[in-house]
C-alpha positions in Angstrom: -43.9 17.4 -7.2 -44.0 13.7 -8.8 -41.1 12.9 -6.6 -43.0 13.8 -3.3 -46.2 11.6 -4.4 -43.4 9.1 -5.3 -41.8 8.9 -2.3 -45.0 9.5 -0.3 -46.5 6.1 -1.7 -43.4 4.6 -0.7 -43.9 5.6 2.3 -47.0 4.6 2.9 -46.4 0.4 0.8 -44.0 0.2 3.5 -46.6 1.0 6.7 -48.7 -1.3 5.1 -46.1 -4.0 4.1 -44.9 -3.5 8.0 -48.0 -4.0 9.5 -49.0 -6.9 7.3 -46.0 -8.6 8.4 -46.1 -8.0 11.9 -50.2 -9.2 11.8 -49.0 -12.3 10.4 -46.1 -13.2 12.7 -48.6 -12.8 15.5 -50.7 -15.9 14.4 -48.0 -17.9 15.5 -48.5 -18.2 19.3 -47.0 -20.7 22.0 -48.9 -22.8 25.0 -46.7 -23.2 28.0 -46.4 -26.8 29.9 -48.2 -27.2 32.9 -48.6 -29.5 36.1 -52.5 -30.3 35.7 -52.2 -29.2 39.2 -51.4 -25.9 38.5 -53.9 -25.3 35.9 -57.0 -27.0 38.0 -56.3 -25.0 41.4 -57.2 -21.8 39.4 -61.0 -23.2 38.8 -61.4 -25.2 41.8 -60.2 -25.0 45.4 -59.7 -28.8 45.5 -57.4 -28.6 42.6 -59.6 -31.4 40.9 -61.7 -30.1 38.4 -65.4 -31.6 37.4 -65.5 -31.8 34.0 -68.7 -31.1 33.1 -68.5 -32.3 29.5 -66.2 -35.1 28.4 -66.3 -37.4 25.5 -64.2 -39.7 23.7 -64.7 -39.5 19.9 -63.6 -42.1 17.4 -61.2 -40.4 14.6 -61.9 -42.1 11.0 -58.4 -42.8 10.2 -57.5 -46.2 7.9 -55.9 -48.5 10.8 -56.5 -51.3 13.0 -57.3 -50.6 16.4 -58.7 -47.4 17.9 -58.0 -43.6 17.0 -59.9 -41.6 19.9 -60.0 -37.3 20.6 -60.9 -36.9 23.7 -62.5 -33.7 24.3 -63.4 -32.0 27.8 -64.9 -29.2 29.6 -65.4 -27.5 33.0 -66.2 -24.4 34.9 -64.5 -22.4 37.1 -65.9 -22.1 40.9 -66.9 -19.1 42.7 -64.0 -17.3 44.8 -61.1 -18.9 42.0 -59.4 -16.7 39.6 -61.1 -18.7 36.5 -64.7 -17.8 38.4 -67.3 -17.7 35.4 -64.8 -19.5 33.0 -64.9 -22.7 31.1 -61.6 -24.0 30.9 -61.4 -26.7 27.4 -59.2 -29.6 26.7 -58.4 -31.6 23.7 -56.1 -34.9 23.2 -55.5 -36.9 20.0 -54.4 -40.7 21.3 -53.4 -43.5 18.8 -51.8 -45.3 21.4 -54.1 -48.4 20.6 -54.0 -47.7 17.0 -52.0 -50.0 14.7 -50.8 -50.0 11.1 -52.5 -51.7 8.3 -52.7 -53.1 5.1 -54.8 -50.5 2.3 -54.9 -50.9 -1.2 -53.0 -47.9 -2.9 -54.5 -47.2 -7.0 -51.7 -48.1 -9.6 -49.2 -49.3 -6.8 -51.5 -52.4 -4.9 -51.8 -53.0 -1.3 -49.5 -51.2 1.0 -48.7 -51.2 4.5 -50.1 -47.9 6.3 -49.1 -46.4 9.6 -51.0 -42.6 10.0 -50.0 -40.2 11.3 -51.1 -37.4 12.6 -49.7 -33.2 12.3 -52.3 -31.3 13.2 -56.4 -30.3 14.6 -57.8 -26.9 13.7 -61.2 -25.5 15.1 -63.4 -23.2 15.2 -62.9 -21.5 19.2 -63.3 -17.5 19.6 -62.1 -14.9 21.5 -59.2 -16.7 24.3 -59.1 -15.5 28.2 -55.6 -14.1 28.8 -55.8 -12.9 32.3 -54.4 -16.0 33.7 -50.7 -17.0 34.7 -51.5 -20.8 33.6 -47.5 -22.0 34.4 -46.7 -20.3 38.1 -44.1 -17.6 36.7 -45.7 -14.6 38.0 -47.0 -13.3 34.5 -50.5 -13.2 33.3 -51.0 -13.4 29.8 -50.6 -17.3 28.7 -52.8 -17.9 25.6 -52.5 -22.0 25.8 -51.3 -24.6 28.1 -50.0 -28.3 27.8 -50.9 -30.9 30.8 -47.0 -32.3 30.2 -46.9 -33.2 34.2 -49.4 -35.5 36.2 -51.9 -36.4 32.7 -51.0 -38.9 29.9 -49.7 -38.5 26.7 -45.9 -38.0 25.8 -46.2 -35.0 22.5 -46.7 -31.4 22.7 -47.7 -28.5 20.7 -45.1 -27.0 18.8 -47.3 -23.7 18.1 -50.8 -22.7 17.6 -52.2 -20.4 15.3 -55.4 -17.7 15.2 -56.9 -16.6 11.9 -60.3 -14.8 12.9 -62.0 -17.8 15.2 -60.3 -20.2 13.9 -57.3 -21.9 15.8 -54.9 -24.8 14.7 -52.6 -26.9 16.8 -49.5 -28.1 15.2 -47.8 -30.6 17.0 -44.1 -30.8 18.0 -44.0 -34.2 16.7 -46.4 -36.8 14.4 -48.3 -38.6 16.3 -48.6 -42.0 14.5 -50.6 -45.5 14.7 -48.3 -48.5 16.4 -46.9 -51.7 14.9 -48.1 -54.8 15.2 -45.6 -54.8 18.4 -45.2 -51.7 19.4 -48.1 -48.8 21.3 -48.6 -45.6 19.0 -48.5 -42.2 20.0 -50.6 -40.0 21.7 -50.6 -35.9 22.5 -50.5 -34.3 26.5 -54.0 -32.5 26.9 -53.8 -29.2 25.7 -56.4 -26.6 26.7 -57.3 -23.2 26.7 -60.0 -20.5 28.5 -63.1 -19.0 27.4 -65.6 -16.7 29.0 -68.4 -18.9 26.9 -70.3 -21.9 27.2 -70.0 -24.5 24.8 -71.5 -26.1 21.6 -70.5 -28.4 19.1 -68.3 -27.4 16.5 -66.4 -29.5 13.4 -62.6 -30.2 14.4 -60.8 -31.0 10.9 -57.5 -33.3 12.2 -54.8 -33.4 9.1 -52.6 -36.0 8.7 -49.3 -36.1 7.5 -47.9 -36.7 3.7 -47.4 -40.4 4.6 -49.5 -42.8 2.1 -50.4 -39.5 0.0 -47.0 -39.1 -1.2 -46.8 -42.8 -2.8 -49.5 -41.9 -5.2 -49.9 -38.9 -7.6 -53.6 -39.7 -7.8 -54.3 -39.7 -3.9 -55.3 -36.6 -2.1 -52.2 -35.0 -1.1 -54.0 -34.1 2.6 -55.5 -36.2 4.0 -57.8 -35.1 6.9 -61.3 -36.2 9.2 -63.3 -34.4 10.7 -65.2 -35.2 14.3 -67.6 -33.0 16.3 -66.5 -32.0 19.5 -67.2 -29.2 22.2 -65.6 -25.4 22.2 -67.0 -22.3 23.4 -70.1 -20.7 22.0 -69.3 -17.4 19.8 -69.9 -14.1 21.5 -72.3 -12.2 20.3 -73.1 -8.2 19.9 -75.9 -8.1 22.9 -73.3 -10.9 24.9 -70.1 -8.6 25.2 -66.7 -10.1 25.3 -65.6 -10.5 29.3 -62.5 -7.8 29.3 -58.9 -10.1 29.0 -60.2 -12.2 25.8 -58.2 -11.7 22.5 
């Protein structure tokens, strides 16, 4: 008898060890690159979106120049196959960012170049109806503008935990020299069956001037305010297709 419980409860550590496993793997999702014209016919007939919110929001980073996210919205137009969905679109540019001089405790001033890995907000549930790159298959979580939009660096992966997403790049994205333009991302975006609202965006930069001190934090990140779809609620059903 103890070596059927034994073997039961075996059993059953390895459905859940499985399962746990499996869960987790499936954070890790990938956007496919895009024409912007491919993405923009499915909301509008012109194939010229309206973006009905767009801002340019100043990132808090120790540098010269200017860090920006840009952050945009629009709608989908009646007859299209993203009727009654906003499509949202994010893009971190340090292209007219530059490095600096920063006093570093115990060690004195340093030159500083930031860099950037990563932006994680707060989104909810994610259309996937929609065949975003032309292949024939609906189901694309994410997309990245890599053709006809600025920017040169991509996403390497995305990840969901709950309603919280974060894009890791597939390269820093880094402040220029004194010489020399800095980096900036493609516009990545994905689609919502909700309006939007302002949420906090926490953008984490590499180890970079971290690592040359034990007494700094080891993460450095900022946080900006920018738009992503409202959270559906119990009386506002999900539309069917969002995960």
């Amino acid at each position: 008898m103890t070596g059927r419980v034994t073997a039961l409860i075996c059993v059953v550590l390895g459905l859940v060890l499985t399962t746990g496993c499996r869960s987790r793997s499936e954070l890790r999702l990938k956007a496919v690159n895009v024409r912007a014209s491919a993405i923009y016919c499915l909301f509008d007939p012109s194939c010229a979106v309206t973006f009905t919110n767009s801002s340019t929001i100043p990132i808090p980073i120790s540098s010269g120049g200017t860090s920006f996210l840009h952050a945009r919205s629009f709608a989908g137009k009646s007859g299209t196959p993203g009727s009654g969905l906003y499509g949202y679109e994010y893009r971190i540019d340090l292209s007219k960012a530059v490095e600096t001089m920063v006093d570093v405790e115990g060690i004195g001033k340093v030159s500083y170049m930031p860099c950037m890995q990563s932006i994680a907000l707060e989104f909810g549930p994610i259309i996937d109806t929609l065949d975003y790159d032309g292949d024939g298959k609906a189901g694309d979580l994410a997309y990245v503008v890599t053709d006809g939009g600025p920017g040169k660096i991509g996403l390497d992966s995305f990840e969901r935990y709950h309603n919280m997403l974060t894009f890791r790049f597939d390269s820093p994205i880094c402040a220029g020299g004194h010489h020399s333009e800095g980096d900036s991302t493609y516009f990545f975006g994905l689609v919502s069956a909700q309006p939007s609202r302002f949420v906090t965006a926490t953008i984490k930069e590499t180890s970079g001037l971290s690592s040359a001190s034990p007494k700094m934090k080891k993460n450095i990140r900022h946080k900006v305010q920018v738009r992503a779809p409202q959270i559906g609620t119990a009386s506002e059903p999900d539309r069917p297709g969002s995960l």
